[in-house]
C-alpha positions as CSV (number, residue, x, y, z in Angstrom):
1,X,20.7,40.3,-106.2
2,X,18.6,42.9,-107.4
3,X,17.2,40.7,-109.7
4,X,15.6,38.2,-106.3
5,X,14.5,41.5,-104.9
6,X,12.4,42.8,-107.7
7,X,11.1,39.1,-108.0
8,X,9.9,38.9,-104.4
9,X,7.9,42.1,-104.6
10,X,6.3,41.3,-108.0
11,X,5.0,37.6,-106.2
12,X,4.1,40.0,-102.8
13,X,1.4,41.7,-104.5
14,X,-1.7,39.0,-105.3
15,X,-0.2,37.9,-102.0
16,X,-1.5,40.8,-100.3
17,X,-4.4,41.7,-102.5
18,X,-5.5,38.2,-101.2
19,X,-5.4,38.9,-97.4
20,X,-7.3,42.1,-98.1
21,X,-9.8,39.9,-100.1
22,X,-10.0,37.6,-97.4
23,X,-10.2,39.9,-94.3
24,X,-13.0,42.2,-96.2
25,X,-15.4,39.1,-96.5
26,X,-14.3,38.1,-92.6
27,X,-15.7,41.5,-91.4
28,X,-18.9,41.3,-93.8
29,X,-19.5,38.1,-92.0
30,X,-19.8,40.6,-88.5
31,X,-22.4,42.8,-90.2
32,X,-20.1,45.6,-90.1
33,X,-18.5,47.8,-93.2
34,X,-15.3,48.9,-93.4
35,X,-14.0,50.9,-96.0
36,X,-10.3,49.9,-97.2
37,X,-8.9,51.8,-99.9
38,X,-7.5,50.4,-102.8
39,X,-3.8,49.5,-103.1
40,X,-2.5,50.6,-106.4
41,X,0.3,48.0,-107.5
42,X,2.0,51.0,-109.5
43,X,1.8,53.2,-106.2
44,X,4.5,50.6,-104.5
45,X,7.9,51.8,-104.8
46,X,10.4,50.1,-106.7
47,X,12.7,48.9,-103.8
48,X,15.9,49.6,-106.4
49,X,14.7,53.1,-107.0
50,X,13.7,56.9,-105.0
51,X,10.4,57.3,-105.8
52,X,8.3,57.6,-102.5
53,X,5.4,55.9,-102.4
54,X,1.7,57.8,-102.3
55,X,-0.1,58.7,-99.4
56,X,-3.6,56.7,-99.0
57,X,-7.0,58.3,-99.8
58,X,-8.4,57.9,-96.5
59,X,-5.6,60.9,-94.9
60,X,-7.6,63.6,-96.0
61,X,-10.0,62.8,-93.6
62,X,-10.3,66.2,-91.4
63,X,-9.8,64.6,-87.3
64,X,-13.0,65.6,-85.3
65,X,-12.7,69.1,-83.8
66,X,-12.6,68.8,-79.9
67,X,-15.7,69.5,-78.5
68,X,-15.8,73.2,-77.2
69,X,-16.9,73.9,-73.6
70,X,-20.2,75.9,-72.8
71,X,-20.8,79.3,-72.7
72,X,-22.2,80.5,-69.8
73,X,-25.1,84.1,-70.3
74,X,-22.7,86.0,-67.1
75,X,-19.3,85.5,-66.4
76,X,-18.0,83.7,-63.3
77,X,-15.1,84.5,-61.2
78,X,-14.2,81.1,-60.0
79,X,-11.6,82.8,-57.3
80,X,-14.5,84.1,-55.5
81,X,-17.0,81.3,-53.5
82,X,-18.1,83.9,-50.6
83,X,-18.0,86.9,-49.9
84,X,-15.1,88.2,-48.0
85,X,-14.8,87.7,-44.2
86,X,-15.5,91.2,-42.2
87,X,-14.1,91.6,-38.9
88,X,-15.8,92.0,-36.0
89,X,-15.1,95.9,-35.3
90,X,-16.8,96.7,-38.8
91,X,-20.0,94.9,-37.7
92,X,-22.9,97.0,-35.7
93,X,-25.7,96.0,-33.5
94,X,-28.8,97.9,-34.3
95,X,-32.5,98.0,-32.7
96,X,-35.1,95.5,-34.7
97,X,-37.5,97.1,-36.4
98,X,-40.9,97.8,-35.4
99,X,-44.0,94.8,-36.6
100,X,-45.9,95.6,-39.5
101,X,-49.3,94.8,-37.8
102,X,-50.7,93.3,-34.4
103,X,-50.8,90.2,-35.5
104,X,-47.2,89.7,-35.2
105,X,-47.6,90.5,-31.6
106,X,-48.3,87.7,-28.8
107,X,-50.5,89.4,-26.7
108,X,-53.9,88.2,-25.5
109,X,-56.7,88.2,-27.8
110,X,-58.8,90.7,-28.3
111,X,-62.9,90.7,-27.8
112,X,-64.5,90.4,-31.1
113,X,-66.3,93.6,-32.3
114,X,-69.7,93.5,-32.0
115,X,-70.5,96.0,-35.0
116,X,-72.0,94.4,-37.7
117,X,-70.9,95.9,-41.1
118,X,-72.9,98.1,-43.1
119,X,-74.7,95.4,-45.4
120,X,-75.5,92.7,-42.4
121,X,-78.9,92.1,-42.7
122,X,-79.4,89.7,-39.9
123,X,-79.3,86.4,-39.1
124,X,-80.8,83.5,-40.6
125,X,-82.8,81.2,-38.7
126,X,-83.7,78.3,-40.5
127,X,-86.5,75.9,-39.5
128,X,-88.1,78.4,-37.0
129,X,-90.8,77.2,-34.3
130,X,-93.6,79.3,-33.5
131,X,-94.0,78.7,-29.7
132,X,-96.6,81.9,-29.4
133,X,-97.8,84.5,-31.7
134,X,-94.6,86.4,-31.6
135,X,-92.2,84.0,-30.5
136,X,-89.8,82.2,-32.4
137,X,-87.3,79.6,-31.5
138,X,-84.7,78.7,-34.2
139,X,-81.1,77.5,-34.2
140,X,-80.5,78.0,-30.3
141,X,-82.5,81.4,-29.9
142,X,-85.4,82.5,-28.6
143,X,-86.9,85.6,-30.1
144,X,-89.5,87.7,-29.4
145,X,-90.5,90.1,-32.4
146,X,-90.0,93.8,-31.5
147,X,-92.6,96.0,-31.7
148,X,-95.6,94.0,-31.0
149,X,-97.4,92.0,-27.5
150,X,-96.8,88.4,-27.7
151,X,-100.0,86.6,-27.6
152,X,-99.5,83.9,-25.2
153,X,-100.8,80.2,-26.4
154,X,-103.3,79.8,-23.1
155,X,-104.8,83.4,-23.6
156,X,-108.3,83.3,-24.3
157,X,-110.7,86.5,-25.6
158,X,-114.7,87.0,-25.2
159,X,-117.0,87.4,-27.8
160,X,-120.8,88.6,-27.2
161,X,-120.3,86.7,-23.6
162,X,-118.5,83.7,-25.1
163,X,-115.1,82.8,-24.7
164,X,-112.7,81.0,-26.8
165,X,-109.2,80.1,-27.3
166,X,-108.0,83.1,-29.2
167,X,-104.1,82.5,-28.3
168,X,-104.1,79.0,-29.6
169,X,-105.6,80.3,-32.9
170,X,-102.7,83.1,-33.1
171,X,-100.2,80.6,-32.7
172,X,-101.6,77.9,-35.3
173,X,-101.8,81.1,-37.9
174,X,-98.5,81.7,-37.4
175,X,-97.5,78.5,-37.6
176,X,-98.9,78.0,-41.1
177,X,-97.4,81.6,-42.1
178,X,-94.0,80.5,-41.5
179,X,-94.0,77.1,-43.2
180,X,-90.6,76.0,-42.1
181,X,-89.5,78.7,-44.4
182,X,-85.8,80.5,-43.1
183,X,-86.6,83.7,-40.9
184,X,-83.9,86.4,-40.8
185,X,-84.0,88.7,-37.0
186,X,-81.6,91.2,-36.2
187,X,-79.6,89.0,-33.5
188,X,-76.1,88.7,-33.5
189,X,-74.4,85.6,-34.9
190,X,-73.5,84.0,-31.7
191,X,-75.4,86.1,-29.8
192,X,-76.8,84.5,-26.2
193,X,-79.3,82.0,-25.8
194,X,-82.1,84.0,-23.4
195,X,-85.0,85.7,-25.3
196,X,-84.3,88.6,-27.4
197,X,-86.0,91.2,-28.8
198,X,-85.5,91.9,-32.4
199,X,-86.7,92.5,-35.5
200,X,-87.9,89.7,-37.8
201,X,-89.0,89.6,-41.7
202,X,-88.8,86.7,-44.2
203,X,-87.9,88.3,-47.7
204,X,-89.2,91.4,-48.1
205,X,-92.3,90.5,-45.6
206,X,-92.0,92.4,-41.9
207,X,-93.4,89.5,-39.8
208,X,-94.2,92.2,-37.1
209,X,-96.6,94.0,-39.5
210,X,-97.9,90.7,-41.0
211,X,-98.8,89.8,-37.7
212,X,-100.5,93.2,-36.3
213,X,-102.4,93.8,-39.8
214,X,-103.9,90.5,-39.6
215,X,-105.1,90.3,-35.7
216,X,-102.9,87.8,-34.5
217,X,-101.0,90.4,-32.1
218,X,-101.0,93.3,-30.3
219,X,-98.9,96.7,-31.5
220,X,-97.0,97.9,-28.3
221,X,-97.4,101.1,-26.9
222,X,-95.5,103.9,-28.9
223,X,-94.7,100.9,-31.5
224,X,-94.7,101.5,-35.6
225,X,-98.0,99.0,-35.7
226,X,-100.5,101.4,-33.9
227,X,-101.9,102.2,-37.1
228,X,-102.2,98.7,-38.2
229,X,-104.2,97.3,-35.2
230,X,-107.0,99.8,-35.6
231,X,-107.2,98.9,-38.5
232,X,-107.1,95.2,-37.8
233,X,-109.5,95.9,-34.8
234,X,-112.2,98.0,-37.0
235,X,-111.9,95.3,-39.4
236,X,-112.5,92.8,-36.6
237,X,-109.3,90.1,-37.9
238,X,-107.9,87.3,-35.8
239,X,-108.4,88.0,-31.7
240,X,-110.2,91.5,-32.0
241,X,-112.9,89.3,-34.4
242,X,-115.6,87.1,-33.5
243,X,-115.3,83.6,-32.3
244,X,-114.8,81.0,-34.9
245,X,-117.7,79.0,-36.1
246,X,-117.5,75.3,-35.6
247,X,-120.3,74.6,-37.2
248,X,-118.9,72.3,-40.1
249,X,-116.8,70.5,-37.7
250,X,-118.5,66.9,-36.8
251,X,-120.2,66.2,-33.3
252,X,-118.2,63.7,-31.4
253,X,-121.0,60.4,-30.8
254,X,-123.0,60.8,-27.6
255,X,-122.4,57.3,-25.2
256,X,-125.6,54.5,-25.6
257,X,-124.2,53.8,-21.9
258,X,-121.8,52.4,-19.8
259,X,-118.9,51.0,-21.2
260,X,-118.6,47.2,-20.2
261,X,-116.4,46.3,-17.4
262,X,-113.5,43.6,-18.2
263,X,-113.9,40.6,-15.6
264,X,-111.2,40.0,-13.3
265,X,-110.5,36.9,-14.0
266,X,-111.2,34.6,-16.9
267,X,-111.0,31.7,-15.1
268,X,-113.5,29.5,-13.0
269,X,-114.0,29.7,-9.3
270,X,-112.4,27.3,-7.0
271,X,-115.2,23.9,-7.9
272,X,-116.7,25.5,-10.5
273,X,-117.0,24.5,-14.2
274,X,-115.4,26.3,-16.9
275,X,-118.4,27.6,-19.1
276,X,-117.7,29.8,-22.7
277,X,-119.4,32.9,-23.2
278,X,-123.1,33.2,-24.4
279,X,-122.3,34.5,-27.8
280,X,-119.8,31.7,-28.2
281,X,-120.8,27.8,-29.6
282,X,-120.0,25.2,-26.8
283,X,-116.8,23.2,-27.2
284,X,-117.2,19.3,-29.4
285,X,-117.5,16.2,-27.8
């Protein structure tokens, strides 16, 4: 008997070195690799004997470590969700507290302050009309430049017994000196639309003083242009000067005579022929 036993386990051995053989080339085929250890015929136990048989290579693997759960930066009582309930005879009503500014507040409005701050330098009026030496309209006002007489655009002034049209001179030379350019009065932003008195410059320029200096206006009475409209006066500048010479403008052509007076009616009287003009060549046969 133990003769058949040791038999059978000498034929088991190419028996299973085939399968191994055969199932290695099977999983090549899946274009996987698997590793399977080598049986050593001399590690099989004798079935008649006590030797115990070796344990494979592959058991000294180390099995993965579990993974290890996160560590949080604070710990984290997770008995607590909220904070504990209070009663209601620990809780106390108290007064709110006072806004922090007026704008919390809803109250009506308040008027805008008219003080202008302390680098305001007045407001700019771009593409200003002169509509009199000394009056400019611009962007919805009317001003009239402080400290001097407006001279009005039908004013005229005598010189040695002849009169001209000084005002409409003023206003054309104030015309030119503005050129469109932007004109800065004191007049407040959105100020009112009726005629206001204020001072005007462009740049550095006081248009009041331009305008006195150069004859073109009056100073007012206890004004800061007195002194320059003597001057302009003894100089004899713009209205205070002599009438201005037209002499290289040309004479409009006197009239040879009556101007010809169009017919009524181009067409014959009742029974009469229809005859062309004189200075015209009768009609073809």
């Amino acid at each position: 008997m133990r003769l058949l036993q040791t038999a059978l386990a000498v034929l088991a051995i190419p028996v299973m070195a085939a399968l191994v053989i055969a199932g290695g080339h099977a999983v090549k085929g899946h274009e996987s690799v698997i590793a399977v250890d080598q049986i050593d015929p001399a590690a099989i136990s004798d079935p008649g004997t006590d030797t115990p048989a070796q344990e494979p290579a592959t058991s000294a693997i180390p099995a993965p470590a579990a993974p290890q759960p996160p560590v949080h930066s604070r710990a984290i009582d997770p008995e607590v969700v909220a904070p504990p309930a209070l009663s209601d005879n620990e809780l106390e009503r108290v007064e709110p507290r006072a806004p922090l500014s007026d704008l919390a507040l809803a109250g009506p409005p308040k008027p805008p302050k008219t003080k202008m701050p302390g680098d305001w330098n007045g407001t700019k009026l771009f593409q200003p009309v002169a509509t009199a030496a000394g009056l400019i309209e611009a962007k919805g006002f009317a001003v009239a430049v402080s400290g001097v007489d407006v001279v009005k655009e039908d004013e005229t002034c005598s010189d040695e017994g002849k009169s001209w049209a000084c005002g409409a001179r003023a206003r054309t030379a104030f015309r030119a000196f503005l050129r469109g350019r932007a004109v800065a009065c004191t007049v407040p932003p959105e100020g009112g639309r009726d005629s206001i008195s204020a001072e005007c410059h462009i740049g550095n320029q006081d248009i009041g003083q331009w305008l006195v200096e150069n004859g073109w206006a009056r100073a007012a009475l206890g004004g800061p242009y007195v002194e320059a409209q003597n001057k302009a006066r003894t100089a004899r500048k713009g209205i205070f000067g002599p009438a201005p010479k037209l002499d290289g403008l040309p004479w409009l052509p006197a009239a040879s005579g009556p101007a010809p007076v169009a017919p009524d009616s181009i067409l014959p009287e009742e029974g009469g022929a229809l005859t062309p003009p004189a200075d015209q060549p009768a009609p073809a046969q």
